[in-house]
N, C-alpha and C positions, 0 to 999 in steps of 0.2 A: 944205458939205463939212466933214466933222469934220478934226481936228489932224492924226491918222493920216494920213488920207488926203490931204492937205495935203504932209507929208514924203514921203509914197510919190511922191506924184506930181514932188515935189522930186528925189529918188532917181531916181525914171526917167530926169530929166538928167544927173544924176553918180552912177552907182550906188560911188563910190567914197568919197565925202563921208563921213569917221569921222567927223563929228558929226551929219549925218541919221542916219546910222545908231545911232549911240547915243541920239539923240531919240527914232528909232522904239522901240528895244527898251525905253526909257523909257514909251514912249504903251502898247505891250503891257503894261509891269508894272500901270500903271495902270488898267487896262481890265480886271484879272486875269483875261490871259494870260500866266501865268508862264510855261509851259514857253516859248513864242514870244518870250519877252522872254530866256529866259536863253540860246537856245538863239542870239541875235541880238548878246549879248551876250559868249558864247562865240567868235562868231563876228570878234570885234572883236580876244580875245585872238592870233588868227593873224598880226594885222596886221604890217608889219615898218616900224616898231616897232611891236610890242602898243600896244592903246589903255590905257592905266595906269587910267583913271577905270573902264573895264569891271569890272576884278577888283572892286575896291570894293563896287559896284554889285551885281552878281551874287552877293558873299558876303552883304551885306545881305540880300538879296532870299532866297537861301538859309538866313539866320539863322528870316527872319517865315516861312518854311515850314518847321520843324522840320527842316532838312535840314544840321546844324551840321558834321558829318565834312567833305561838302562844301566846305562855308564856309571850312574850316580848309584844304584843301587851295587852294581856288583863293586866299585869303589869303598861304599862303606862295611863291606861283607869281606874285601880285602886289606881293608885297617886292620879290621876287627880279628882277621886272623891274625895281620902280620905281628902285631900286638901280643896276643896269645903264643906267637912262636920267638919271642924278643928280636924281630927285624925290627929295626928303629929305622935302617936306613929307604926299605921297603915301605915302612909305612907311612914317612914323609912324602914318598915321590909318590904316593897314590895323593894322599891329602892334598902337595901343590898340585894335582890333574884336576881331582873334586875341584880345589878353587878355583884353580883357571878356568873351568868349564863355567863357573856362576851360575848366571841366569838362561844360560842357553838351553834353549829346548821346553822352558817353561811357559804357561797361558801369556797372551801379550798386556791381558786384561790383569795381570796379580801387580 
């Protein structure tokens, strides 16, 4: 039984487990399935509270796909949570990604 399917089957006892569930969308990035891994991972943002490690993750994983607009926006939607739940240290290490990332991905003409 691979790792995947290990969690899944973990999952089918608690389909509620935010960390199966973030393991899973992890085992999809890894396997590159992206769409399945962000869309798992998106999924995490509804949470109440959002899962804060999600946005991270998902902007990354957005970054190594050329997909920076993206990045930039679920970055600032993962400040702004981690903010509202007092990670200070979460929402540093989104801030240094937004910056690192700058200008990439933006018109060549701005």
């Amino acid at each position: 039984m691979s790792r995947r399917e290990k969690i899944e089957a973990m999952l089918a006892d608690d389909p509620s487990d935010t960390f199966l569930r973030y393991s899973l969308a992890m085992e999809f990035r890894s396997e590159g399935d992206h769409e399945t891994s962000l869309a798992k991972l998106r999924g995490l943002f509804t949470d109440n509270p959002p899962y804060v490690p999600a946005f991270f993750m998902a902007a990354q994983q957005l970054v190594d796909l050329g997909r920076v607009d993206e990045a930039r926006a679920i970055l600032r939607d993962g400040i702004e949570q981690a903010r509202s739940q007092n990670d200070s240290h979460a929402a540093a290490e989104m801030s240094e990604l937004l910056s690192s990332i700058g200008m990439l991905g933006e018109d060549d003409d701005l």
